[in-house]
C-alpha angles and dihedrals in degrees: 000000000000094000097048090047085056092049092056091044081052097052099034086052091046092046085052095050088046091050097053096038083054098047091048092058091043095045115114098175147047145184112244137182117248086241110068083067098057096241115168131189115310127257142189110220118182126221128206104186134162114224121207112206093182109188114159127045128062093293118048119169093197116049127180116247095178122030123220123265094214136056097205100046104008087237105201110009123143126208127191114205137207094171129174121229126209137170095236130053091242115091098224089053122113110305114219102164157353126251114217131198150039142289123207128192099244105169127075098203102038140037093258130155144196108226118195118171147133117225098220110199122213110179140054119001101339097055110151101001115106142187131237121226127190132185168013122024123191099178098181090063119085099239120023123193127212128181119242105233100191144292150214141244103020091358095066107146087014118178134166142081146292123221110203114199110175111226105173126027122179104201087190101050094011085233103163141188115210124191103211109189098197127194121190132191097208137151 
């Protein structure tokens, strides 16, 4: 009786070990504490940027790889985007970033487009963190807001919100100048 009681403590404590062992290798996530990343106290920081969406000319920074199906909404074009970011509305002012990505005209009734890009900063303190944007993007309204997705570098866990204001619109070579007022939860 006594042998067989310590065979099945054997076996119930192998099958144990063999379960956890198991659930260890096959394990894909963990709790952690905040603090074996680094992560300090949260802030908000604000951004007032200029953003250059050069089209015409012989050096766009922002080309067209799909055109649009309609005339009235452009209803399915696709636009990549290298576009510099200043701190003033004048081209030649400081410039602090690039903006990266791509907008689609996603809305057939409206001039509506999905905007997703990353504001990569290259000067000062944030040099080489970015943050991440993702939306919705009414141009025709006067101010446009688009959530703030996340972020890297500094902007690791970013969260928040972009506000677009259009400053400048070509109409010939749909060259614009967009004020963007960003404000960031970050640690």
């Amino acid at each position: 009786m006594a042998a067989k009681l310590a065979i099945s403590c054997f076996v119930l404590l192998s099958m144990a070990m063999i379960s956890s062992a198991m659930a260890a290798e096959y394990s894909f996530a963990s709790n952690l504490n905040p603090k074996v990343l680094r992560l300090k106290k949260e802030k908000l920081t604000h951004f007032h940027l200029y953003w250059h969406d050069v089209v015409g000319g012989n050096k766009p920074t922002s080309i067209a790889v799909l055109p649009g199906l309609s005339n009235t909404t452009l209803f399915g074009l696709v636009n990549m985007f290298d576009n510099p970011l200043t701190v003033g509305p004048h081209p030649k002012s400081q410039l602090v970033g690039r903006s990266q990505g791509l907008y689609a005209s996603a809305a057939q009734t409206e001039i509506g487009l999905l905007m997703a890009m990353n504001f990569v900063f290259t000067s000062g303190k944030y040099n080489g963190s970015s943050i991440a944007i993702l939306g919705h993007n009414p141009i025709l309204n006067t101010v446009r807001e688009m959530p703030v997705v996340g972020g890297s570098g500094r902007f690791r866990f970013a969260r928040g919100f972009a506000q677009a204001r259009t400053q400048f619109f070509n109409a010939t070579s749909l060259d614009a100048v967009v004020e963007y007022n960003i404000y960031v939860l970050h640690y």
